[in-house]
C-alpha positions as protocol buffer text, in pm:
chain_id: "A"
residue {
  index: 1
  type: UNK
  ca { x: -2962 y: -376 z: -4174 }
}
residue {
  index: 2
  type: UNK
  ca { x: -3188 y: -197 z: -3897 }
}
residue {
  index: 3
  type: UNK
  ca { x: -3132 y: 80 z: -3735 }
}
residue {
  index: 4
  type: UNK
  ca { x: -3052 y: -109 z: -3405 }
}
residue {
  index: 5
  type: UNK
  ca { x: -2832 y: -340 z: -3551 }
}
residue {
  index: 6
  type: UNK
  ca { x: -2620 y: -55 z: -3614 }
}
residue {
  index: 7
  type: UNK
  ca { x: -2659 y: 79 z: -3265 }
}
residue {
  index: 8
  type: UNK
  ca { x: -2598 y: -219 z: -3014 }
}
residue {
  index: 9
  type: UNK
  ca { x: -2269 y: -196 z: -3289 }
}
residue {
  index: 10
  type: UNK
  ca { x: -2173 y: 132 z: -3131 }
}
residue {
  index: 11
  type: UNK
  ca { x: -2239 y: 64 z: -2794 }
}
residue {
  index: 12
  type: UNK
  ca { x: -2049 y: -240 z: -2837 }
}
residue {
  index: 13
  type: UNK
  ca { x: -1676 y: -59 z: -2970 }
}
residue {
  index: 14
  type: UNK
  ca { x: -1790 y: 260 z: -2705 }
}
residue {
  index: 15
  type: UNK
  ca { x: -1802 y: -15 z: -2432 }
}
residue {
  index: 16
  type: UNK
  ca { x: -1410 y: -154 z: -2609 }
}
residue {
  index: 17
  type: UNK
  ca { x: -1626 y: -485 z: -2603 }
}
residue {
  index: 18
  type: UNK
  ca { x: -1598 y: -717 z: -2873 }
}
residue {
  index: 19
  type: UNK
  ca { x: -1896 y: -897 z: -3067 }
}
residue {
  index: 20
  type: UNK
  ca { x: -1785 y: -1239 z: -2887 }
}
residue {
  index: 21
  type: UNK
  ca { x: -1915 y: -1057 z: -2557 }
}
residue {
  index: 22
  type: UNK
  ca { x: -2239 y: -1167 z: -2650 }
}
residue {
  index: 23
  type: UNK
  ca { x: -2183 y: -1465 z: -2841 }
}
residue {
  index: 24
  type: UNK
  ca { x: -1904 y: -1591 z: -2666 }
}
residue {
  index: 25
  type: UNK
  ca { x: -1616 y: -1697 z: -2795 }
}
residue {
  index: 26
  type: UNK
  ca { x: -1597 y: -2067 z: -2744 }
}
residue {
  index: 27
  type: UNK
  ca { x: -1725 y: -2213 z: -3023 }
}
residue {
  index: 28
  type: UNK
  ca { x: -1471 y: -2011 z: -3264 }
}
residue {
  index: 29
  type: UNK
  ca { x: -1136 y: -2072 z: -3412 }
}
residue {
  index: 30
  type: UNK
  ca { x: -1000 y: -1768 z: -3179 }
}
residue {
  index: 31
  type: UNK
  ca { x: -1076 y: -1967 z: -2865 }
}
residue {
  index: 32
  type: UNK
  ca { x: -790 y: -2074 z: -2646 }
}
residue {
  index: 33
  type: UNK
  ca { x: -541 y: -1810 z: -2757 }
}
residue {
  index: 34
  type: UNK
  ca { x: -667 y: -1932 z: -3094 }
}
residue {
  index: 35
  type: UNK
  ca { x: -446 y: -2278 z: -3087 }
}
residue {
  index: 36
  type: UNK
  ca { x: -498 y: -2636 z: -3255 }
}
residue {
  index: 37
  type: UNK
  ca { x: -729 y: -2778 z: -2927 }
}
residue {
  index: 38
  type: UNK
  ca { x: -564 y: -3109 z: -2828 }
}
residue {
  index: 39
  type: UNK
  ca { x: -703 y: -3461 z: -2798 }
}
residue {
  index: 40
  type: UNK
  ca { x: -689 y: -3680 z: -2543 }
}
residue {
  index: 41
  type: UNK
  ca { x: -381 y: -3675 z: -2514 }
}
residue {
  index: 42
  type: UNK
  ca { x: -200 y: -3402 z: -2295 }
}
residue {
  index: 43
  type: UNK
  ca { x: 7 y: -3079 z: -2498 }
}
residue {
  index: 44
  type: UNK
  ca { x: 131 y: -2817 z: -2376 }
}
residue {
  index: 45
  type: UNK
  ca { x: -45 y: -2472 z: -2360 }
}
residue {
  index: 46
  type: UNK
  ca { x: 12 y: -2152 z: -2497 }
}
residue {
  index: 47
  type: UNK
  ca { x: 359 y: -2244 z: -2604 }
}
residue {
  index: 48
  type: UNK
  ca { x: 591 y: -1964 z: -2770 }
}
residue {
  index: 49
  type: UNK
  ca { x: 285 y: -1745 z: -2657 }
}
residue {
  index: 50
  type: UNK
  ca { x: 298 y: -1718 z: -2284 }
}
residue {
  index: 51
  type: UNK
  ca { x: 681 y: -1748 z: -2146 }
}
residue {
  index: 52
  type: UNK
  ca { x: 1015 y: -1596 z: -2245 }
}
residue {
  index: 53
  type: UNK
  ca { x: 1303 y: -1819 z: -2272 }
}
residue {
  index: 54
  type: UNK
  ca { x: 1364 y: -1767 z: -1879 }
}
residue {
  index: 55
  type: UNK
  ca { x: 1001 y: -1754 z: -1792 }
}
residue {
  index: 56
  type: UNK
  ca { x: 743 y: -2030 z: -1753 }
}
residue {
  index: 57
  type: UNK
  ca { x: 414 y: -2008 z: -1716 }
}
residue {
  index: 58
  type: UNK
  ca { x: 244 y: -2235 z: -1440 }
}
residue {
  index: 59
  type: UNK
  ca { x: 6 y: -2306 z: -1123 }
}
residue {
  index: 60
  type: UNK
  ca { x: -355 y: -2227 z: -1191 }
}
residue {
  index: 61
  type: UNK
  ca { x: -510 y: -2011 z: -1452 }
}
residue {
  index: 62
  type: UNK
  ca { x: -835 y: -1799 z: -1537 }
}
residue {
  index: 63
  type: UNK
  ca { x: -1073 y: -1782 z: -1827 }
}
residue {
  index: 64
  type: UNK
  ca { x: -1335 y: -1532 z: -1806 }
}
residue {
  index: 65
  type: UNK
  ca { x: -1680 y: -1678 z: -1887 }
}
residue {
  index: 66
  type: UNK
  ca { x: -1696 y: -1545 z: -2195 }
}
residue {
  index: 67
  type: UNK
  ca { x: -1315 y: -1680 z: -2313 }
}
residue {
  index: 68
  type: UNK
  ca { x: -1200 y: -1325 z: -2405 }
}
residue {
  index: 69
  type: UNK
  ca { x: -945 y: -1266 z: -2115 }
}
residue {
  index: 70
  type: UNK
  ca { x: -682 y: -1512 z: -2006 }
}
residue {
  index: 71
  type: UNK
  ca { x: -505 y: -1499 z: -1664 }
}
residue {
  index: 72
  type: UNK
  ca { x: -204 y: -1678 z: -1590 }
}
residue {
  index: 73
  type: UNK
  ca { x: 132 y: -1666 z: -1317 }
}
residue {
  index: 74
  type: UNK
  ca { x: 456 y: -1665 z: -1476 }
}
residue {
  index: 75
  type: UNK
  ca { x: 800 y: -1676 z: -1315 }
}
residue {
  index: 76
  type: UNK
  ca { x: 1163 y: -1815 z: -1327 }
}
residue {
  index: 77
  type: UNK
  ca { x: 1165 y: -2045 z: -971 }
}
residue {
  index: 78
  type: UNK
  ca { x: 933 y: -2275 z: -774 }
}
residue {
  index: 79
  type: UNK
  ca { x: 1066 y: -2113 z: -434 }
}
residue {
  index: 80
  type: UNK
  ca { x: 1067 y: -1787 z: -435 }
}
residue {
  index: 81
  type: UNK
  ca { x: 827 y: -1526 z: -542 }
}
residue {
  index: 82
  type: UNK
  ca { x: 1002 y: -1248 z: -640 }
}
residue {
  index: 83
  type: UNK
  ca { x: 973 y: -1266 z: -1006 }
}
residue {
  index: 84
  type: UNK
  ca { x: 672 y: -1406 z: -984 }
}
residue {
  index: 85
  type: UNK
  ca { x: 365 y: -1235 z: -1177 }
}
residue {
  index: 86
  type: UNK
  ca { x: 4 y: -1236 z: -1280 }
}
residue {
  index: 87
  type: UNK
  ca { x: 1 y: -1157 z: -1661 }
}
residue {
  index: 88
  type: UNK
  ca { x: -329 y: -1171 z: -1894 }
}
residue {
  index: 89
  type: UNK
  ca { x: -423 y: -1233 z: -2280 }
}
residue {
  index: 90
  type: UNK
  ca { x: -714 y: -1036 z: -2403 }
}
residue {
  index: 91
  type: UNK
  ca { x: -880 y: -1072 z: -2725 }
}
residue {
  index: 92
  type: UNK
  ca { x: -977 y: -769 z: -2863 }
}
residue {
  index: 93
  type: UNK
  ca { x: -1050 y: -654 z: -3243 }
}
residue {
  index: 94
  type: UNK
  ca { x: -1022 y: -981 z: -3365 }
}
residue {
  index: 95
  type: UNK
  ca { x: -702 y: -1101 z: -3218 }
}
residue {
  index: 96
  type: UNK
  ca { x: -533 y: -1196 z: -2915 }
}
residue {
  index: 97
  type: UNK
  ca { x: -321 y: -939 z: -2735 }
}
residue {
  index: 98
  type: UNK
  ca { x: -38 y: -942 z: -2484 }
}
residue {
  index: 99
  type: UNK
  ca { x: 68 y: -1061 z: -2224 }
}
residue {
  index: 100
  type: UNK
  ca { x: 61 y: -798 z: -2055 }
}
residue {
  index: 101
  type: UNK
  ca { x: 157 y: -820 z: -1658 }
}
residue {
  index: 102
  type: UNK
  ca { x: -146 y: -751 z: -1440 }
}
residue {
  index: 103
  type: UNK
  ca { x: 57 y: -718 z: -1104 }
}
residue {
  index: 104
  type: UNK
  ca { x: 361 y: -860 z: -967 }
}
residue {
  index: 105
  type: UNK
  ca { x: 431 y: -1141 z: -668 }
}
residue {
  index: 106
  type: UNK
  ca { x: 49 y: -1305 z: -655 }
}
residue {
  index: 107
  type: UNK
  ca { x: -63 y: -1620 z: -772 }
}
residue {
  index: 108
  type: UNK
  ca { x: -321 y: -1867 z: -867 }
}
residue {
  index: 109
  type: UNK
  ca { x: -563 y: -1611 z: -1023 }
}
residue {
  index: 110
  type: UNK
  ca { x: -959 y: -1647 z: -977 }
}
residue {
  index: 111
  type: UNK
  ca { x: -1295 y: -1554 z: -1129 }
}
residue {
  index: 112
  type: UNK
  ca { x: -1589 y: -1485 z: -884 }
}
residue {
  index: 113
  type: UNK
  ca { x: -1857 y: -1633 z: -1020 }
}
residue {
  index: 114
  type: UNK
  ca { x: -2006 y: -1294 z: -1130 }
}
residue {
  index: 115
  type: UNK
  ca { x: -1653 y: -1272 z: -1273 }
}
residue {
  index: 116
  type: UNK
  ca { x: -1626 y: -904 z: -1155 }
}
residue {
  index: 117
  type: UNK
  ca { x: -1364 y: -1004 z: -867 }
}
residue {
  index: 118
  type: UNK
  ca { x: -1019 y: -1152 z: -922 }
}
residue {
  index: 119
  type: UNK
  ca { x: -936 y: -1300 z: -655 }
}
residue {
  index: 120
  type: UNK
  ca { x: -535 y: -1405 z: -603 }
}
residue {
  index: 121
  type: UNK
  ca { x: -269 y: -1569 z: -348 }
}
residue {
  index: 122
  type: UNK
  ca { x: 86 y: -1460 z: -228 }
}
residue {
  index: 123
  type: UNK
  ca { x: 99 y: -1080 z: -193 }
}
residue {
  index: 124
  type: UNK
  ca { x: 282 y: -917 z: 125 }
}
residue {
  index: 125
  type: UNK
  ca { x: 226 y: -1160 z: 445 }
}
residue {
  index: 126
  type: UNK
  ca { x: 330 y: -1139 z: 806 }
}
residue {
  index: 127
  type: UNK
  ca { x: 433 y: -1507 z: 817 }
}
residue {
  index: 128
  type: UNK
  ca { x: 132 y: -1556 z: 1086 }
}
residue {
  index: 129
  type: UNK
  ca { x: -198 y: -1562 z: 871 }
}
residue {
  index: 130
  type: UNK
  ca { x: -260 y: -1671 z: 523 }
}
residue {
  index: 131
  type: UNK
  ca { x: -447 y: -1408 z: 286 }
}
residue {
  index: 132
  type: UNK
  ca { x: -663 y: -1438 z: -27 }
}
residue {
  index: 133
  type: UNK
  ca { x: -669 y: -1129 z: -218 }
}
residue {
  index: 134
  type: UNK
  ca { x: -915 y: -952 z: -423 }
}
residue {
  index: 135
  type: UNK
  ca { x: -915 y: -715 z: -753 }
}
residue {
  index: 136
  type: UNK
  ca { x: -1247 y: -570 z: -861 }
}
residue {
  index: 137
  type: UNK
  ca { x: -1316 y: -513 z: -1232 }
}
residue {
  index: 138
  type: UNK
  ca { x: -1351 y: -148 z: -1339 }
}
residue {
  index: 139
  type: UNK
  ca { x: -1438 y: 2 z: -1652 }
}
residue {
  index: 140
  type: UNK
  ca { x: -1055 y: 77 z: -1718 }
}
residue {
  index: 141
  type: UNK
  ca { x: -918 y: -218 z: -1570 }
}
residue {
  index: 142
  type: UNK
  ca { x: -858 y: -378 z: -1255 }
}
residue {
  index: 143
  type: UNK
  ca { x: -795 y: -221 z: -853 }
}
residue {
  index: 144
  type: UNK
  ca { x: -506 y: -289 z: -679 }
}
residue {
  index: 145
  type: UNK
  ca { x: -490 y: -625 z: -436 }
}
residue {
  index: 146
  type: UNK
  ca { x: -613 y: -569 z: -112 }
}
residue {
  index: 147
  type: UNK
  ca { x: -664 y: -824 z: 156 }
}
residue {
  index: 148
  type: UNK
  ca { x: -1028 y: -1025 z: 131 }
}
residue {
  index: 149
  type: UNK
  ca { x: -949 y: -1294 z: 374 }
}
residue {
  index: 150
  type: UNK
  ca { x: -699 y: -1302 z: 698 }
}
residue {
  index: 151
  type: UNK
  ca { x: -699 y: -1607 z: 860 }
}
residue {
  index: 152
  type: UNK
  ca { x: -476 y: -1814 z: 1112 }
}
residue {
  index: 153
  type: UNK
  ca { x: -529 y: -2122 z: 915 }
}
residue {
  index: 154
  type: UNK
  ca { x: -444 y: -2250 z: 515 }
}
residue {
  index: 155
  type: UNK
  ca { x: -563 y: -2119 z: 255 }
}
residue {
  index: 156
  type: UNK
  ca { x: -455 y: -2262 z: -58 }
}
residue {
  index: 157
  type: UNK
  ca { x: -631 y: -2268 z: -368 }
}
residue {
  index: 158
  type: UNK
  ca { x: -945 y: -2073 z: -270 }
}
residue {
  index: 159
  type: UNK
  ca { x: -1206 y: -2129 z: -538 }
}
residue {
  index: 160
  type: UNK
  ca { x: -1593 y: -1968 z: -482 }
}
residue {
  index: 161
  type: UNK
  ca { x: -1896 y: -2178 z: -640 }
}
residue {
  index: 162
  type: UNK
  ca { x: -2205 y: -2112 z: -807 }
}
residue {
  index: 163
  type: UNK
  ca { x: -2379 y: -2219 z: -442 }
}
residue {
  index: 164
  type: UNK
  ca { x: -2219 y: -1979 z: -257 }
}
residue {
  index: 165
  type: UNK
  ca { x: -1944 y: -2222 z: -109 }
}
residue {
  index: 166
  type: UNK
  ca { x: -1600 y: -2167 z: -136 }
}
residue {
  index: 167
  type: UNK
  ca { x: -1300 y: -2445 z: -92 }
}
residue {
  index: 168
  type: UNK
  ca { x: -956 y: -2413 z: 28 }
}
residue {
  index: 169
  type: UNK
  ca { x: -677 y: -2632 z: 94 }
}
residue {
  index: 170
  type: UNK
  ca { x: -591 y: -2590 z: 489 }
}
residue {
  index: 171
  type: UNK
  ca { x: -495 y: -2738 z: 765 }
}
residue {
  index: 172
  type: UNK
  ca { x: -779 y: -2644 z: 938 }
}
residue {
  index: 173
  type: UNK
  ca { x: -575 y: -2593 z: 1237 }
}
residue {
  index: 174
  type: UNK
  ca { x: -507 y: -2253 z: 1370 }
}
residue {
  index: 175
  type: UNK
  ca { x: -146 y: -2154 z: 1400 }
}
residue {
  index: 176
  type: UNK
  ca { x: 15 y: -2424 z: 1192 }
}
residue {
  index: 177
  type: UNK
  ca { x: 39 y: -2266 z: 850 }
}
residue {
  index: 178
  type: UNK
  ca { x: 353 y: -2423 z: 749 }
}
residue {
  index: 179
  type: UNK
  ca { x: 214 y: -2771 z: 880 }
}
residue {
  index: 180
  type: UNK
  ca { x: 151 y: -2856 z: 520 }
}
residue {
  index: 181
  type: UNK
  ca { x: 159 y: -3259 z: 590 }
}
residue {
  index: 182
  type: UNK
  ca { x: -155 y: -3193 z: 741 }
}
residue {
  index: 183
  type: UNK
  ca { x: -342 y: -2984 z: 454 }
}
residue {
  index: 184
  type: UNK
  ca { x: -676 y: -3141 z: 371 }
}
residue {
  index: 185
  type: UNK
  ca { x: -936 y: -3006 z: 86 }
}
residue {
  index: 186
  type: UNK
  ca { x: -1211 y: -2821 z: 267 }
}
residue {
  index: 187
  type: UNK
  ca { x: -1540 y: -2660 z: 260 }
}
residue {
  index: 188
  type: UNK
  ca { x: -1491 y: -2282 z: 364 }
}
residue {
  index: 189
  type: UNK
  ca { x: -1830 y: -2072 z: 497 }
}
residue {
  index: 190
  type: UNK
  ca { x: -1820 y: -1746 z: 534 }
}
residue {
  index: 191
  type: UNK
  ca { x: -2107 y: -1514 z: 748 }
}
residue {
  index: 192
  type: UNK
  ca { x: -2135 y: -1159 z: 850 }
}
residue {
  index: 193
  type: UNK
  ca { x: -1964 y: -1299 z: 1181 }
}
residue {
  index: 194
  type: UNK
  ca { x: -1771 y: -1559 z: 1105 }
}
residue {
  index: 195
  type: UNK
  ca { x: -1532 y: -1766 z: 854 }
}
residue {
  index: 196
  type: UNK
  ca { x: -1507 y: -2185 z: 939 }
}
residue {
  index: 197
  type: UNK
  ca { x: -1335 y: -2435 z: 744 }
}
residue {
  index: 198
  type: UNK
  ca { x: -1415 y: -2789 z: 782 }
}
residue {
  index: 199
  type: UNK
  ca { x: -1229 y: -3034 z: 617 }
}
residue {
  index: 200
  type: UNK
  ca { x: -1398 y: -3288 z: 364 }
}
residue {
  index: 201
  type: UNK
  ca { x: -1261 y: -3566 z: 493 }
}
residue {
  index: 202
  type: UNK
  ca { x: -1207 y: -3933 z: 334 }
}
residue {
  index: 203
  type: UNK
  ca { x: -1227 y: -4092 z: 103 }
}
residue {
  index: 204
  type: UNK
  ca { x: -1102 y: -3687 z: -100 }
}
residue {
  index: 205
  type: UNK
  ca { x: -808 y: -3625 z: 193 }
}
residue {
  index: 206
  type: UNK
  ca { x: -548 y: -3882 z: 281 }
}
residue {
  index: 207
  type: UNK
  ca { x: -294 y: -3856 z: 584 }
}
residue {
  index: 208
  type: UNK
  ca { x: -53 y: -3684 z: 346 }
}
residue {
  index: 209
  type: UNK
  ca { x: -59 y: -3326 z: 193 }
}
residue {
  index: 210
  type: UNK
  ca { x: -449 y: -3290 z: 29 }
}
residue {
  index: 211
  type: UNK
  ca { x: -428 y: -2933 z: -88 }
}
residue {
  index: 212
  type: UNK
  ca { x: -424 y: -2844 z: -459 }
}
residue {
  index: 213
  type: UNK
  ca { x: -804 y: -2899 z: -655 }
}
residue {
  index: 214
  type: UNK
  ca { x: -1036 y: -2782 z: -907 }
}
residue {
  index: 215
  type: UNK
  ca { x: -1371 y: -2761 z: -803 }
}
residue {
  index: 216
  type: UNK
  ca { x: -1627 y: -2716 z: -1072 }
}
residue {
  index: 217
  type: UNK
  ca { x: -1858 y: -2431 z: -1022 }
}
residue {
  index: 218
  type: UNK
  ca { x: -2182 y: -2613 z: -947 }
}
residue {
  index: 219
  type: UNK
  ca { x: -1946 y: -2876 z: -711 }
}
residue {
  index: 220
  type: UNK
  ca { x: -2058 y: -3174 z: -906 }
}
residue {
  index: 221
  type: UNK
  ca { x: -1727 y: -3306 z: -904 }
}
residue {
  index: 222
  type: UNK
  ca { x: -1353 y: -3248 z: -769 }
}
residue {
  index: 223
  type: UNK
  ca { x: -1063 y: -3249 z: -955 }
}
residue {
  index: 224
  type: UNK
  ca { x: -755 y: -3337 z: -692 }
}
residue {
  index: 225
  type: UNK
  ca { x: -354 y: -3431 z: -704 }
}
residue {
  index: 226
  type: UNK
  ca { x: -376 y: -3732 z: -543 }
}
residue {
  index: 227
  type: UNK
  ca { x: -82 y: -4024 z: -448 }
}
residue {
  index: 228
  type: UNK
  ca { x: 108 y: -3710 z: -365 }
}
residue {
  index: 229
  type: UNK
  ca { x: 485 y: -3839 z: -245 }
}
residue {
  index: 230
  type: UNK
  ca { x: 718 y: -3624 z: -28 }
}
residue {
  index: 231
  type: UNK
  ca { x: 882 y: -3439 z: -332 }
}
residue {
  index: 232
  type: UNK
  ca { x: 521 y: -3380 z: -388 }
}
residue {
  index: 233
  type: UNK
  ca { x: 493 y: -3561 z: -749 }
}
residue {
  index: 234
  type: UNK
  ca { x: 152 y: -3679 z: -804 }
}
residue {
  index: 235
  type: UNK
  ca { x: -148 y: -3740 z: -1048 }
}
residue {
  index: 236
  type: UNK
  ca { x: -516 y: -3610 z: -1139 }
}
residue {
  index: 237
  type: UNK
  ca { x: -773 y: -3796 z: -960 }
}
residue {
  index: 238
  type: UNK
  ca { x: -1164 y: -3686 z: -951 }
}
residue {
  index: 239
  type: UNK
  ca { x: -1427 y: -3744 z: -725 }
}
residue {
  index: 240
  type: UNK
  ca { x: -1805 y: -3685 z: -799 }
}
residue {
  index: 241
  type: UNK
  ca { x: -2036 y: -3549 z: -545 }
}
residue {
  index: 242
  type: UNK
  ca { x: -2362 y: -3803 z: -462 }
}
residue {
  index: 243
  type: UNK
  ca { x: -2695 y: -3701 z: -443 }
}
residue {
  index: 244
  type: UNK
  ca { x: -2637 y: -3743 z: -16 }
}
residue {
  index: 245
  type: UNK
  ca { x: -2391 y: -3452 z: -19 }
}
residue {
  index: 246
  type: UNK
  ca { x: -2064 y: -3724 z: 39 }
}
residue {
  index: 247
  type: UNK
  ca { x: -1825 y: -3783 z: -186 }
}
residue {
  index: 248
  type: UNK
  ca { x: -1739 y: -4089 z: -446 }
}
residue {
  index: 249
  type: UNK
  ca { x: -1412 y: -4221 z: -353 }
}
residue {
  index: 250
  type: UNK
  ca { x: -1143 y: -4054 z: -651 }
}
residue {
  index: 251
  type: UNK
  ca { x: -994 y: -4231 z: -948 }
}
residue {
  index: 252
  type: UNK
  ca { x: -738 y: -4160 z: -1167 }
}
residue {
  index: 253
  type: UNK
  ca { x: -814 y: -4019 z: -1507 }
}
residue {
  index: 254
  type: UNK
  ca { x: -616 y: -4243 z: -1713 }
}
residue {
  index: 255
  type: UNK
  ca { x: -279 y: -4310 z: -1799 }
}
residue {
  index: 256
  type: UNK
  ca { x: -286 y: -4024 z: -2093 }
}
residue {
  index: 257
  type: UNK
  ca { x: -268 y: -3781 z: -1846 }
}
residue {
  index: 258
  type: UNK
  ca { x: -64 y: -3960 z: -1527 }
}
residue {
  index: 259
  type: UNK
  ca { x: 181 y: -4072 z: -1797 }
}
residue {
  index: 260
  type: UNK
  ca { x: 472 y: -4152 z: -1486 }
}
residue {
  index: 261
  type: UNK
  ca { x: 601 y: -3974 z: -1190 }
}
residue {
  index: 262
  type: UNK
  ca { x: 559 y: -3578 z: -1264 }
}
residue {
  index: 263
  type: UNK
  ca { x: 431 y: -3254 z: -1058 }
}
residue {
  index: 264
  type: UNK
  ca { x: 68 y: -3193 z: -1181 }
}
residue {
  index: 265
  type: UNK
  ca { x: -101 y: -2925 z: -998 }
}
residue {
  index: 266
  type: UNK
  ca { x: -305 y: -2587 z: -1097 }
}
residue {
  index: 267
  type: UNK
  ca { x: -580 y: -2840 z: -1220 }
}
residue {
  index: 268
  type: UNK
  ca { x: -857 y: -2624 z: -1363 }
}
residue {
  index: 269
  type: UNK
  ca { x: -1151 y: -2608 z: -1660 }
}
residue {
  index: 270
  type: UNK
  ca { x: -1212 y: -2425 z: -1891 }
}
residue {
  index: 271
  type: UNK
  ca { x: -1555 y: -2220 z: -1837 }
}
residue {
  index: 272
  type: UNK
  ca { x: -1687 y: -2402 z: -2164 }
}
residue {
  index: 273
  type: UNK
  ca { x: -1638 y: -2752 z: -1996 }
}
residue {
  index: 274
  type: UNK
  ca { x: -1418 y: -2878 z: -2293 }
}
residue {
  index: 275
  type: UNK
  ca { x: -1046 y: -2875 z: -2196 }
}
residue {
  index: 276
  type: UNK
  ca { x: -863 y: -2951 z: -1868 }
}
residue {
  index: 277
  type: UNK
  ca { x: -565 y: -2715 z: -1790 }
}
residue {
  index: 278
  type: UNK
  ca { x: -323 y: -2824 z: -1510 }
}
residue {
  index: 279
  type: UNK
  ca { x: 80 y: -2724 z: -1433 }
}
residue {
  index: 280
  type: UNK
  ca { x: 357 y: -3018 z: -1485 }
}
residue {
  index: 281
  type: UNK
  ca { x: 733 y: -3066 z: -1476 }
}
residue {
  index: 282
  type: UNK
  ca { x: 982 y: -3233 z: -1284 }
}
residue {
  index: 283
  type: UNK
  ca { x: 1141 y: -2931 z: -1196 }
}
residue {
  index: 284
  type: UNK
  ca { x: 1113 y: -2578 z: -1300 }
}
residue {
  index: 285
  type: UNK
  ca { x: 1353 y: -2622 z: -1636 }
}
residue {
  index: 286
  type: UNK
  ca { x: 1054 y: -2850 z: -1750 }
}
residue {
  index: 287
  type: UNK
  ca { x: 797 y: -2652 z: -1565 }
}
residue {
  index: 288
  type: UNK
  ca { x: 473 y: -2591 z: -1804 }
}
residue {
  index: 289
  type: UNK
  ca { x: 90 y: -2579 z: -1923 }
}
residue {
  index: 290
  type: UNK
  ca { x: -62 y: -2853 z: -2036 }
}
residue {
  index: 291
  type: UNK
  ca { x: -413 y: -2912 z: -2186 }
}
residue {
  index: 292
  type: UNK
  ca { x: -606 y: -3197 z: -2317 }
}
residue {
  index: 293
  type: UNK
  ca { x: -954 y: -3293 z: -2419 }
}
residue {
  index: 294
  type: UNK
  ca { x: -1206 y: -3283 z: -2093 }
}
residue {
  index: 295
  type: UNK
  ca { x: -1540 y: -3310 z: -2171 }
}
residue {
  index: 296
  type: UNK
  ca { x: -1582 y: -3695 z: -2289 }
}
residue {
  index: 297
  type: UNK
  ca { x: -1336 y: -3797 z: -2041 }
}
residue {
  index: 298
  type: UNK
  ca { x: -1569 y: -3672 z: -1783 }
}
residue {
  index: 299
  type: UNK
  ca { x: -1873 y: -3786 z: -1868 }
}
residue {
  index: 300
  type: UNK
  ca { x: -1762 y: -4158 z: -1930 }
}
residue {
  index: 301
  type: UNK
  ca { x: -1610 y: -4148 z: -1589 }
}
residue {
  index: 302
  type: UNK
  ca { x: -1911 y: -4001 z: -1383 }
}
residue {
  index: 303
  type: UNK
  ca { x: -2132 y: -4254 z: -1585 }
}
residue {
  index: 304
  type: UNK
  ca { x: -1892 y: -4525 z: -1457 }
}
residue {
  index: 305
  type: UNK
  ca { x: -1870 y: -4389 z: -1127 }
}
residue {
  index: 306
  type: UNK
  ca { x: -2201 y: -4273 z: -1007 }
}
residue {
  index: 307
  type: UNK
  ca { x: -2412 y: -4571 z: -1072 }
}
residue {
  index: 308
  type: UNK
  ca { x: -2522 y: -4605 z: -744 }
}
């Protein structure tokens, strides 16, 4: 073997990096916490790994690009955050370790696109603005919360793209934070001056609460809980952005998936494109992960639904 085989070696364990840094992790047995990936039809995730017995883990979680860190809230009540936390997996020398808990009372844990910011909801709030939080990565770990956006308006389920857009589920109103009825999905822009949010109207929102999504990085389509009823049960829809910069009208994504009246919410995918992750339960003694097969699912559906 060379002599800089032997050296990028080095660099790599000085660095407490592991060789799936560069090669990424995906494509191995050891990706996904290193469990049995599902079909098409939904299972849950991370079970016996990620909860205690009084626990569940829930909402959305985080993959970093390269699948060797996991992020994920946990806690013991829909209602109240004070046991809630932010734990993480991490694989290092050749196995998964943890969880460990990253901080305590945020939520909904996500990767900047450069995935050196965590970004997070809940925290401390004065009951008058919503807040998105931010964590930068440092070479021992991660900073403490502190406040990246302070606004009068939602929101929920921020999520930054690849185009320098964000999203947010809001109400787009000012002052009416707890209007949730009136939460649509929304484009969020952000300038050295000024922060807007402008709703993306029909045929994504309906009159009813529009407000937890996945966006995909490069926005080419939107995962949403749609039919949402006043307990909020719902089920997975997705949209597909045109060519004109509007939006297809959703559909469901099968029956596999909205198998009956359930809470599914904390939709996200997995940075390799491959599995959809999402939160469900009719309460939280039933609360959970699930996963399921993505990729196929999604490209028979944008074949069927972008033909135009």
């Amino acid at each position: 073997m060379s002599k800089l085989f032997f050296t990028m070696m080095a660099l790599s364990l000085l660095m407490g990096t592991s060789v799936y840094a560069q090669k990424s992790i995906w494509k191995t047995k050891d990706a996904c916490l290193g469990q049995k990936p599902p079909g098409d039809i939904p299972e849950i995730f991370g079970a016996g790994i990620l909860a205690k017995a009084d626990t569940f883990a829930f909402d959305r979680v985080a993959f970093s690009d390269d699948g060797t860190e996991f992020y994920y809230p946990s806690n013991n009540s829909w209602f109240s955050s004070a046991n809630a936390k932010v734990r993480y997996m991490k694989f290092k020398n050749g196995k998964w370790n943890g969880p460990f808990v990253l901080n305590e009372h945020y939520y909904a844990p996500t990767f900047s696109v450069d995935n050196q910011t965590l970004y997070f909801l809940g925290g401390q709030s004065d009951g008058k603005h919503s807040l998105v939080w931010q964590s930068h990565r440092t070479a021992t770990g991660w900073t403490v919360p502190e406040i990246y956006l302070k606004k009068s308006f939602g929101l929920y389920d921020f999520m930054p793209t690849a185009g320098g857009n964000c999203y947010v589920g809001s109400n787009v109103h000012a002052d009416k934070l707890k209007d949730y009825q009136d939460y649509d999905i929304s484009e969020l822009k952000m300038t050295a001056t000024d922060t807007t949010v402008r709703s993306l109207g029909a045929p994504i929102n309906t009159p009813g609460f529009d407000g937890d999504f996945f966006v995909s990085r490069d926005e080419s389509y939107i995962i949403v809980s749609a039919k949402e009823t006043k307990d909020y049960e719902c089920e997975l829809w997705i949209s597909f952005h045109k060519k004109d910069g509007s939006w297809t009208a959703p559909v469901s994504l099968g029956p596999k998936i909205n198998d009956g009246a359930a809470h599914r919410w904390g939709e996200y995918v997995t940075p390799d494109g491959k599995y959809l992750i999402y939160s469900t339960g009719h309460s939280p003694k039933d609360c959970h992960l699930a996963w399921v097969r993505f990729d196929n699912l999604l490209a028979r559906l944008k074949k069927e639904n972008l033909k135009n």
